[in-house]
N, C-alpha and C positions, 0 to 999 in steps of 0.2 A: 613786385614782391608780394608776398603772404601778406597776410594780418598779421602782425607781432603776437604772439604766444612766448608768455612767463611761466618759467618752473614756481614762481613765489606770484604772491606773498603765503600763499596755503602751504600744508605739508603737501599734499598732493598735487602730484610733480602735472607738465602739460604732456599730452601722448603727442606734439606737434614738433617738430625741428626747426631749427635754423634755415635759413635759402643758402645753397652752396653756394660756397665762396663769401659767405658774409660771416659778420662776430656779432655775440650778443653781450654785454656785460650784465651782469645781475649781483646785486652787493647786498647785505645786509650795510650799513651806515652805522647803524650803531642794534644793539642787541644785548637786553638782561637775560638770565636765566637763573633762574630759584629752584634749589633741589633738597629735600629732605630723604638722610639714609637712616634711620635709626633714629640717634642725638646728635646726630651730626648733621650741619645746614651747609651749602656750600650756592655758592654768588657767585657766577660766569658774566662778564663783559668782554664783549666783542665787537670791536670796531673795522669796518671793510672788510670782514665775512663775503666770501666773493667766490662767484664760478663766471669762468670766460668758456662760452662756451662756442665752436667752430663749425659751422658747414661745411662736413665733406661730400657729401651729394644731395640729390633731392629726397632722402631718407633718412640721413645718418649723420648725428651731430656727434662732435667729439667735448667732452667737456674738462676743462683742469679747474679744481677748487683748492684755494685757499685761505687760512685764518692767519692775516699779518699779524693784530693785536691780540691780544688774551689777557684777560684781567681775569683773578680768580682768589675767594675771601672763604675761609673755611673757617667755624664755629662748633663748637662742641661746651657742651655747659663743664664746665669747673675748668676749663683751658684754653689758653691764650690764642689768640685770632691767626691762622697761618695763612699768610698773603704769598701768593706767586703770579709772576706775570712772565709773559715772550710767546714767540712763536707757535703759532697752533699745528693741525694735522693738515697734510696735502693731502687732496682727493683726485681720483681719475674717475672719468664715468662715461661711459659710450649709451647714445642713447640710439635705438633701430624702431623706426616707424615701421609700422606694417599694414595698416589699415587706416584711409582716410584721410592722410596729412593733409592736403591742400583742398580737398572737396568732400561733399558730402554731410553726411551729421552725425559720424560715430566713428571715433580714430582711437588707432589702441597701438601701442609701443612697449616695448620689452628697453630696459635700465642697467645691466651690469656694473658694478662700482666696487675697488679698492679705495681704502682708507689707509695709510701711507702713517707711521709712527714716527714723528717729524717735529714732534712738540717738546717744547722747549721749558715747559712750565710744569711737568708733571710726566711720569711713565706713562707709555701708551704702548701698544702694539696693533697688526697689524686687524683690521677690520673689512668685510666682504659681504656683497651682497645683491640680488636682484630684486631692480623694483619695475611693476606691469603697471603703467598708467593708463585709464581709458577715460574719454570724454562722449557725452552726447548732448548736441544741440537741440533743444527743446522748444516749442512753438514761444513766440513771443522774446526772443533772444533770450530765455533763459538758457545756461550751461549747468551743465550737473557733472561730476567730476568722481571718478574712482580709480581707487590703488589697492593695489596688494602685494605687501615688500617680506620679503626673509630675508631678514639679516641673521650673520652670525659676529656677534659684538662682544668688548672686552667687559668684563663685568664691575659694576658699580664699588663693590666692599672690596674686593680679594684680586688676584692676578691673574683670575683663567676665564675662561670665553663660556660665551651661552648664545644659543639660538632663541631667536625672537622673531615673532609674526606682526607685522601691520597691514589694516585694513581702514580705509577714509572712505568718504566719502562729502562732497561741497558740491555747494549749489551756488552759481554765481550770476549776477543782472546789472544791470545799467541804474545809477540811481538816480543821477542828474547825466545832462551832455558829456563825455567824457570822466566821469566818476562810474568805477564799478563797487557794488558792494560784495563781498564774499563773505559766505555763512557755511562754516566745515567741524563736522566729528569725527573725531578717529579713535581705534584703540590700540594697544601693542600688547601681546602675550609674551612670557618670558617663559621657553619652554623648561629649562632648569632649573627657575625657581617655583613653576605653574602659578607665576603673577599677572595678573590684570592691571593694566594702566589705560584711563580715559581721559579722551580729552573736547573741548568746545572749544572752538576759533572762531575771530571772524578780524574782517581785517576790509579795508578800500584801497583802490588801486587809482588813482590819477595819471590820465595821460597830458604832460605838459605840452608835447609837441609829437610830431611824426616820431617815432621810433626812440622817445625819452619819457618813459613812467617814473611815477614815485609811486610810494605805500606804506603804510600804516596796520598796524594789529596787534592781535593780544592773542598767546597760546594761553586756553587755562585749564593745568590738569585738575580732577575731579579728587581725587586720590591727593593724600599729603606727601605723599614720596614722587609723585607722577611729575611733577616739575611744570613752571609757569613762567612764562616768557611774554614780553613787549619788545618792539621793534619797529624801525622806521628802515626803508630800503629804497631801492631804484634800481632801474633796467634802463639801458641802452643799446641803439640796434646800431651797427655802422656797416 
């Protein structure tokens, strides 16, 4: 088999697939998220944040995501605290390698993804979009990591949709035996509101055993409305 390759713990997904015929688990465990719109603050927990994702050949993974739990705590100054909790959105997402998967030092894959209005704690609709991951392996086992995603996504205040650009970019190394650290920026442009949002990550990855990671990190956006996340997860290969 490969070398195991994780979409996580970065935003920036892995350009590397599954081995056909095998499964990978990847979970968020648990997940905060801090967001400011205006006056209004709003607090996401999420527990087993999860993509199973499938080997269907020596290219082409299939992935299904979903958010079992959702916690969600909304604040606005002179009004009372609106709590909702249940089921999050179902995700679909095929991922096609096209360069590199198993050799060499520069692999690049193309990501199509629906977002599936399936939440149970708040209106949603339907969300879509392509993300191009590319990686290159760098002397000294360093990995350097890039994306570039359009989404077209439901909008934050109101009920109608906006296109939006992301662009990362992470560099990743060996800290100790088995400990990776990862250090990632990225930004998102909202094409309908012409918003800028940034962010710095960094996060370690522990391998406990053959094909069983854990991880740790912190999303933090620059911006007050950009939103700020901490999180612990794990991967598993079977």
């Amino acid at each position: 088999m490969a070398e195991m390759e994780t979409d996580r713990p970065d935003v920036t997904e892995s350009a590397h697939t599954v081995d056909a015929g095998h499964f990978q688990f990847e979970s968020d465990l648990f997940r905060s998220v801090q967001k400011r719109v205006g006056e209004e603050s709003t607090t996401k927990f999420f527990a087993n944040n999860f993509y199973l994702k499938a080997g269907i050949s020596g290219t082409t993974e299939l992935q299904l995501g979903a958010e079992p739990i959702v916690w969600q705590v909304k604040s606005e100054p002179g009004e009372e605290l609106e709590r909702s909790h249940g089921f999050g959105n179902f995700s679909l997402r095929l991922k096609q390698n096209f360069l590199g998967n198993k050799r060499g030092n520069f692999a690049l894959a193309a990501m199509p993804y629906m977002r599936f209005p399936t939440s149970g704690y708040e209106d949603s609709r339907y969300e879509y979009g392509l993300i191009v991951p590319m990686q290159l392996k760098l002397a000294g086992d360093w990995k350097l990591g890039f994306q570039l995603e359009a989404d077209h996504l439901e909008d934050e205040e109101d009920s109608g949709m906006h296109t939006e650009f992301l662009q990362s970019v992470s560099l990743s190394h060996q800290l100790i035996k088995k400990v990776d650290g990862i250090a990632e920026s990225y930004y998102t442009y909202d094409f309908k509101s012409h918003h800028w949002s940034n962010y710095i990550n960094a996060a370690v990855q522990v391998e406990v055993s053959e094909g069983i990671k854990l991880d740790g990190g912190l999303n933090y956006g620059i911006q007050a409305d950009a939103g700020r996340s901490c999180f612990i997860g794990t991967s598993i290969r079977f």
